[in-house]
C-alpha positions as CSV (number, residue, x, y, z in Angstrom):
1,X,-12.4,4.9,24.6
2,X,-14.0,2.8,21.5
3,X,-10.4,1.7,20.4
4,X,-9.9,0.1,24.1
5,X,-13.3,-1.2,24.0
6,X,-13.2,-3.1,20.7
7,X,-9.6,-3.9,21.1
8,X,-10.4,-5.8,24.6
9,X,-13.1,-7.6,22.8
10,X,-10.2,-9.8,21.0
11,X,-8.5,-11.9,23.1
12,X,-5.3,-11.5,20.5
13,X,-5.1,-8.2,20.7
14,X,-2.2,-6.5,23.0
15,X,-3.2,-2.6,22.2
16,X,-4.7,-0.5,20.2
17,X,-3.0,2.2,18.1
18,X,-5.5,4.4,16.3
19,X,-5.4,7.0,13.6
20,X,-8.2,9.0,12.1
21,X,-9.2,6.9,9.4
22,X,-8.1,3.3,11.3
23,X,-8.2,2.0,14.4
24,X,-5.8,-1.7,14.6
25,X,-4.7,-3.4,17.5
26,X,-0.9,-4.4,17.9
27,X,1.3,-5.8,20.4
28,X,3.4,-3.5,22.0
29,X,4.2,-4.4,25.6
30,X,0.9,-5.6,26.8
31,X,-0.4,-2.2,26.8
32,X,-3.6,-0.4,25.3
33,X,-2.1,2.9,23.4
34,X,-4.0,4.9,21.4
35,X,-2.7,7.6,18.8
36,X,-1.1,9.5,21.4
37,X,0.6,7.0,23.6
38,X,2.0,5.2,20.8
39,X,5.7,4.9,20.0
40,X,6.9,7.1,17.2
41,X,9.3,4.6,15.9
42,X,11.0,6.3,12.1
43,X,8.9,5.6,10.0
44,X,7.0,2.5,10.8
45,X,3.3,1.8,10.2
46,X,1.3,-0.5,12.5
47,X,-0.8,-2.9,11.3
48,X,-2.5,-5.6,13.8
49,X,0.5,-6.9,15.4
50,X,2.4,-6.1,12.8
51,X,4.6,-3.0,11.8
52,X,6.4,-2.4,8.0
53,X,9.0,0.6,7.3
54,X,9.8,1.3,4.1
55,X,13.7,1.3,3.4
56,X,14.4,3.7,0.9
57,X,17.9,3.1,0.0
58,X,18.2,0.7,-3.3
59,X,19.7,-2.9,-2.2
60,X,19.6,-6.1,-4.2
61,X,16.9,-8.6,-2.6
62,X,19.9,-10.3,-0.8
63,X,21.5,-7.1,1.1
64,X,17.7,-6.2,1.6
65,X,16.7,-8.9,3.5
66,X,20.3,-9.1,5.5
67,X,18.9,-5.0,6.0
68,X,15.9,-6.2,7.1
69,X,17.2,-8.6,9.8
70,X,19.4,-6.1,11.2
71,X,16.8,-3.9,11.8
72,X,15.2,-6.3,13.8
73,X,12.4,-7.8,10.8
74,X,12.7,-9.2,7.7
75,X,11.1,-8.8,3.9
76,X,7.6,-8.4,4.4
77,X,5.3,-11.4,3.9
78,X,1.5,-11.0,1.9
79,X,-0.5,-13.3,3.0
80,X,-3.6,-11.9,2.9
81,X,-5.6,-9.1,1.0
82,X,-6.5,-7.7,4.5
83,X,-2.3,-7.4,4.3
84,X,-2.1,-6.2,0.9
85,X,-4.7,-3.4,1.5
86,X,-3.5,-2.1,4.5
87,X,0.3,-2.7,2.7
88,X,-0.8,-0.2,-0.1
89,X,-2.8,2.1,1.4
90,X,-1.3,3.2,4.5
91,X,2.4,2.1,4.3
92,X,3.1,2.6,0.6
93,X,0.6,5.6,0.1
94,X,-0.9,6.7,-3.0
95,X,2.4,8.8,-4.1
96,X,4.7,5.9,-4.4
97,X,5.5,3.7,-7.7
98,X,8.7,2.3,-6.9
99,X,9.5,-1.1,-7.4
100,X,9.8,-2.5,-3.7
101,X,11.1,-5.9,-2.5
102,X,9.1,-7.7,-0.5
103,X,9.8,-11.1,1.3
104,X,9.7,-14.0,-1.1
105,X,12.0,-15.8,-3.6
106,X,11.9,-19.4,-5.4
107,X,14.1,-22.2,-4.1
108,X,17.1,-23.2,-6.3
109,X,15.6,-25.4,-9.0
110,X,14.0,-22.2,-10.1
111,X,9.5,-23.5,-9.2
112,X,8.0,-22.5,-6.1
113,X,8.0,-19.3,-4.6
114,X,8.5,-19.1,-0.8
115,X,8.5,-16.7,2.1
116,X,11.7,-16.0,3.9
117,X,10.6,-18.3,7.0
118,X,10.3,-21.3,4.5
119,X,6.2,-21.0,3.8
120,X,5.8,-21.4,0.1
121,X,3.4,-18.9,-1.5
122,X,-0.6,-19.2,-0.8
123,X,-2.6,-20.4,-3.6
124,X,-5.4,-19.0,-2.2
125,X,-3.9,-14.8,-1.9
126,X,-1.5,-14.9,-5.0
127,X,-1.3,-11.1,-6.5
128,X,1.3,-11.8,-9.5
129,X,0.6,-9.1,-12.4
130,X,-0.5,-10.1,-15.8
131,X,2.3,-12.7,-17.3
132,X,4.0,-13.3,-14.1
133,X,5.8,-15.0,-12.6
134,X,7.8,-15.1,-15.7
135,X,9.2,-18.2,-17.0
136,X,13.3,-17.2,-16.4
137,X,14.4,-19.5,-13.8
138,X,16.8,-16.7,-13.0
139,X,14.4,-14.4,-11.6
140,X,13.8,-15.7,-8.3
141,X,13.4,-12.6,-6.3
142,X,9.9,-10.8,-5.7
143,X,8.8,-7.5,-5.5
144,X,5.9,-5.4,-5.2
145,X,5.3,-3.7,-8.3
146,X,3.3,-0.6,-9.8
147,X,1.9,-1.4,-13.1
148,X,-0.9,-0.2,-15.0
149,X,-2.4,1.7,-12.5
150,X,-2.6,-1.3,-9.7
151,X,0.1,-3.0,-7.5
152,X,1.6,-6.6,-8.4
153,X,4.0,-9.4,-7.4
154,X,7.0,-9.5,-10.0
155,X,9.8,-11.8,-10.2
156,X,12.9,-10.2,-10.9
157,X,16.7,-11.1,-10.9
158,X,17.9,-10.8,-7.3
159,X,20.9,-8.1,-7.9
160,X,18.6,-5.8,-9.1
161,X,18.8,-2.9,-6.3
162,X,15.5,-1.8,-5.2
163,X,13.6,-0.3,-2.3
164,X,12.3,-2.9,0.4
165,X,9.8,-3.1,2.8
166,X,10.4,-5.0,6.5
167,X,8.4,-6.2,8.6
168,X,8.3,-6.5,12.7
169,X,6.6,-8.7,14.9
């Protein structure tokens, strides 16, 4: 009942799907859900109105985002350390190191990283690890890295085959 309570309290907020630990509201149909209501969907976390799945089979950036918008989504987006915790914590999990694309590449000339819809990169929630982005014009793809005991952005060539992680609205 405290997960419908709060959640009606937001006008943006469609439902509510809760867990133990967290309680977010998402959209899903106009309707309040809690943790027993809620879709079981393979694998996908919810996060606001969001939901990520982790794809598990290695695909360069390219075939990952094509993956990605087959599925219904595209390459996640961080935009936000709200995202980025909730990205880490509860969708990657504190067992996983793999390097994992996520939704971002720099134009043609090589400079400024952007998100697949076009919005270049946030100067204000940046999370590159130490010495990146490199300076190879040729790695223009971006993942979401394990290093030195903390999770990073790193620019990589983009027929490197990876994990990826979508993202639904």
């Amino acid at each position: 009942m405290q997960c419908l309570t709060i959640c009606a309290d937001s006008s943006s907020c469609f439902g509510v799907f809760h867990d133990e630990a967290y309680m977010h509201c998402v959209g899903c149909n106009d309707k309040f859900l809690t943790n027993s209501s809620a879709p079981s969907l393979d694998g996908m976390k919810y996060y606001f109105k969001q939901r990520y799945m982790l794809v598990t089979e290695e695909k360069t950036w390219g075939n990952a985002s094509l993956h990605c918008q087959t599925l219904g989504g595209y390459l996640a987006d961080i935009t936000s350390e709200e995202d980025e915790i909730h990205i880490v914590d509860q969708v990657l999990g504190s067992d996983y190191t793999n390097i994992t694309w996520i939704g971002a590449s720099r134009n043609e000339s090589g400079g400024t990283f952007y998100w697949e819809d076009g919005t270049p990169i946030s100067a204000d929630h940046r999370m590159w690890g130490p010495n990146e982005p490199m300076d190879d014009r040729n790695e223009k793809c971006l993942t979401l890295s394990w290093e030195e005991g903390a999770w990073a952005w790193h620019d990589y060539h983009c027929n490197f085959v990876f994990w990826s992680l979508c993202e639904f609205d």
